[in-house]
N, C-alpha and C positions, 0 to 999 in steps of 0.2 A: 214375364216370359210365359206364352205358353206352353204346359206342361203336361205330359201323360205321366199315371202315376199307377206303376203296378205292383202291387201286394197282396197279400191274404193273410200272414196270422197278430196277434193283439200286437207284435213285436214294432209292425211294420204301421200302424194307427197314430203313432206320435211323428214321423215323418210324414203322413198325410194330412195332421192339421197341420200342421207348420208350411208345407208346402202349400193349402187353399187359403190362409193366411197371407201370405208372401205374395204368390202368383195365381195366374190363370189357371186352373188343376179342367181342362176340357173331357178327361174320360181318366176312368179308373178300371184299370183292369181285374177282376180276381179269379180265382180256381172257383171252381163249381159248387155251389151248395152237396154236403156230404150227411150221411149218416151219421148222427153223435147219441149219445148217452144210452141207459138202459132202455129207451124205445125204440132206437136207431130213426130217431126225429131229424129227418132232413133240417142241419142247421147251417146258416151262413157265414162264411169266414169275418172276420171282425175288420177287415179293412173295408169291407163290403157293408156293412151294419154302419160304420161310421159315415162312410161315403153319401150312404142317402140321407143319416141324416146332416150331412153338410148339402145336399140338393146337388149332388154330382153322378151325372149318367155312369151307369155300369156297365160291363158285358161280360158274361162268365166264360171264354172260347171252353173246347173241353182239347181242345189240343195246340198248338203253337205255329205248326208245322202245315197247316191245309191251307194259310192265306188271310184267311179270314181274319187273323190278327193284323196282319200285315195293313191288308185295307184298310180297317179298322183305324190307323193308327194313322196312317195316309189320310185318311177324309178327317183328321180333327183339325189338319193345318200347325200342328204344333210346332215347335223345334227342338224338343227333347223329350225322353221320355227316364223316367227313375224307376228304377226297379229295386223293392227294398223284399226279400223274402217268398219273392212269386212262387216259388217253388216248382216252376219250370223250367229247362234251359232251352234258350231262345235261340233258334236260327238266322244264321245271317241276314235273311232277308227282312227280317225285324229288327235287327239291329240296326240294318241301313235303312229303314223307311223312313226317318226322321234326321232334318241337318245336321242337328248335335248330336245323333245317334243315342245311346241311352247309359245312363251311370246306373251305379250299384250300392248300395250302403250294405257294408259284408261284416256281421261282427265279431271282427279277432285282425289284428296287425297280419296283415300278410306279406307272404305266402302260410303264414304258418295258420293251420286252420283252414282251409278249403274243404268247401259242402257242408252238409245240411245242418249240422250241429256245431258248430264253434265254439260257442259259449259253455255248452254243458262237456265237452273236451277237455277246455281249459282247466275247468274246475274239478273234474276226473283226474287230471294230471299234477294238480297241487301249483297251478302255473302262478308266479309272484303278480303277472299283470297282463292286460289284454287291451282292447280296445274299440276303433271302429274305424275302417278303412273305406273311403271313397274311390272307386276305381269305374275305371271306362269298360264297359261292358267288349267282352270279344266271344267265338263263339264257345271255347272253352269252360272247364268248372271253377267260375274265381280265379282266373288265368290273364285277367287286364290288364293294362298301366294303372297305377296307383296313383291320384289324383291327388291325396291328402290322409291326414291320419290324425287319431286325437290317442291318447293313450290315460289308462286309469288304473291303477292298481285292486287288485281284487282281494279283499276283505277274508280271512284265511278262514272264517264261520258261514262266510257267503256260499247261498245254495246258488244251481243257475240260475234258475226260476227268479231270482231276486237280483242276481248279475245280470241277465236280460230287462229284468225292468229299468235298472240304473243305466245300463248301457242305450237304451231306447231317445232319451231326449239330448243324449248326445250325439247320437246318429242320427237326431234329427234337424241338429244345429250342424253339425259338419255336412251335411246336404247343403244346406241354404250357404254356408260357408265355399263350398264349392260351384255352384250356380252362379254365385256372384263374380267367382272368378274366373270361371269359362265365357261370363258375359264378357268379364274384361281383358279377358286374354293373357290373364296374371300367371295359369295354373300351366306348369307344364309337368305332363304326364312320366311318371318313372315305371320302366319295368322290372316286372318282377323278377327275384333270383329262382326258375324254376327248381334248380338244384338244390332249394333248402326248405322244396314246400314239403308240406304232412297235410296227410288226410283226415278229415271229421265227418265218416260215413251218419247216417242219422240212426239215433237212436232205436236198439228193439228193446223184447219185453227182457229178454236174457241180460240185459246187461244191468237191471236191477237187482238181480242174483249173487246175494254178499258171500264171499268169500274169508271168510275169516282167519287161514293158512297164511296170506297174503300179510306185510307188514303193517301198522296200525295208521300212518297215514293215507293210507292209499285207499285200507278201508274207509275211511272218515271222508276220505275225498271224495271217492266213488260215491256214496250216501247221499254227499251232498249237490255231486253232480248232474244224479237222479230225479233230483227235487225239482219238479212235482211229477217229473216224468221221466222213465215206467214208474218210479217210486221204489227205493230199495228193503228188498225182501231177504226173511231167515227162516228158516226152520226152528218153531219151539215146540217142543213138546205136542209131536206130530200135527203142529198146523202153521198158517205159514202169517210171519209177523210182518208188521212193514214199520221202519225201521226211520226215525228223523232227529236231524238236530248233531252230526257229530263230530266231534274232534279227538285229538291223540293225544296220550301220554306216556313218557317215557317210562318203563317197568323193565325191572333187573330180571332177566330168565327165570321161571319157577317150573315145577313140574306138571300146572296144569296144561288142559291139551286147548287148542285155539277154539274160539267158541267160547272158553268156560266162564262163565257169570261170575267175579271174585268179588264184587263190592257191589251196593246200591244203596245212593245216597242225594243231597239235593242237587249236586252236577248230571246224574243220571245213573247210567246202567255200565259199569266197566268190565268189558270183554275183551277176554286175552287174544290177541293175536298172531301171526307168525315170529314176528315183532314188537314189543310194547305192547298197549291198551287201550284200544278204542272207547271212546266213553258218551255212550250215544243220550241225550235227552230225553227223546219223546216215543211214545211206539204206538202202534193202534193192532187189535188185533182182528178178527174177520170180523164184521158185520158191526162193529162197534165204533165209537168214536175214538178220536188221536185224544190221546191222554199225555202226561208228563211219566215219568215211568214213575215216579214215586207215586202216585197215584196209578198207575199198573198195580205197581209191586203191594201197595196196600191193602188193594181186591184181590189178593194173592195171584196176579197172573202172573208174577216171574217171580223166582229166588236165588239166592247165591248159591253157588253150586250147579243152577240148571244151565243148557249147554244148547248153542245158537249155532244152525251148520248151512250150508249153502245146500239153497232146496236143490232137487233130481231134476237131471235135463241132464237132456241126450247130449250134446255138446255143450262145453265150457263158454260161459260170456266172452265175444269175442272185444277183441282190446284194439280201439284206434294205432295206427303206426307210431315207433317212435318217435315222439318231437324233439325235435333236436337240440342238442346242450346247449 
């Protein structure tokens, strides 16, 4: 079949070999080369870096809406197009320029999870399992028929950063899973229960800002949700620590206050919570490297008794909607 194939981040790269693989892949779409690192180095999205070198024409539109996609997608002669992470929402008229109009690879079981962060939600939320949903593109946010679904359980020490990677080759076999089936008219589309969707706005820096009041899973979760981005941060000992690797344990009430450091040992760093005890692994502190905290605490950079608080900002990390029971 031929195929347009539009993406941008590392997410969306296992569904673009697997698609030049399979089929005709005639243009790839991506977002614009951006500013990255400490030089602010115009660097190229990774669907984009992959793209050429699989020898597939690019075009970066800087907008969705002036036509120019549209064309675009008209003059390759395709009959469908995938859209896996684009990070734009497409207008109808690009939805309709092609026969089969355009699918989605969306990662989390929908409706639950709509927009830009799914994955790193999921694992915010302490959720048992997630997945990867095919859906028929409409003009809405993640608002399609659902074409198919693969489902996986998420690992209770799994950061996103790693639930994204796991999730990636199976969103890109449920792709090919579904192409096959549109070819043959096997797939028919279900809609969504709009009444049971939740939102997963995308990630800011605020929401790497530990809370430690909060009960000890949800800090643990939040941490690992973070992972690798924004990256979850504390207040130690007037500077600000970034924080990896954690899980909870059950702790009988005592009279320390949340934050307080009670133990450090080869599991890590156990910090009281609203709740139980957070017991995080690894920490790195400014300008140095991620260390195991036994190797912190050895270079005396923490000790038991010192006291871990959610840094200063003006407003509180703000919390995705609740997902429903």
């Amino acid at each position: 079949m031929r195929v347009v194939f539009m993406g941008s981040p590392e997410f969306a790269v296992p569904c673009l070999r697997a698609l030049a693989d399979s089929h005709e892949v005639v243009l790839v779409v991506s977002q614009p080369d951006k500013p990255a690192g400490r030089g602010s180095q115009l660097t190229a999205p990774p669907v984009k870096v992959a793209a050429l070198e699989l020898g597939l024409p690019v075009i970066q539109p800087r907008s969705a809406k002036t036509g120019e996609l549209r064309d675009a997608l008209v003059a390759t002669g395709a009959e469908l197009a995938v859209v896996v992470a684009y990070g734009k929402i497409l207008p109808p008229a690009v939805l309709e320029a092609l026969p089969r109009g355009c699918i989605n690879v969306h990662a989390s079981i929908l409706p639950r999870y709509r927009g830009a962060a799914p994955v790193q939600w999921a694992v915010i939320h302490g959720d048992a399992e997630t997945g990867v949903a095919i859906m028929q593109l409409d003009p809405g946010m993640d608002t399609g028929p659902v074409l198919l679904e693969r489902r996986i359980t998420i690992d209770p020490t799994e950061t996103s950063g790693e639930l994204l990677a796991r999730l990636a080759p199976i969103g890109a076999q449920a792709m090919l899973d579904a192409i096959a089936g549109l070819a043959a008219e096997t797939l028919h589309p279900v809609a969504q229960d709009h009444a049971a969707a939740t939102h997963a706005p995308m990630l800011e820096k605020t929401d790497g800002l530990i809370d430690f009041t909060a009960p000890a899973h949800a800090v643990a979760a939040r941490i690992r949700g973070v992972d690798p981005w924004p990256g979850a941060q504390a207040l130690h000992r007037s500077q600000i620590v970034k924080l990896f690797r954690a899980t909870a344990r059950p702790q009988p009430p005592g009279a320390e206050l949340p934050g307080t450091v009670i133990a450090i040992d080869d599991a890590g760093l156990h910090v009281v919570c609203g709740e139980d005890v957070a017991v995080i692994r690894e920490i790195q502190a400014p300008g140095r490297k991620r260390l195991t905290v036994a190797q912190f605490a050895a270079g005396r950079g923490i000790a038991v008794g010192d006291v871990l608080s959610r840094p200063a900002e003006t407003a509180p990390a703000p919390v995705a909607g609740k997902p429903p029971a």
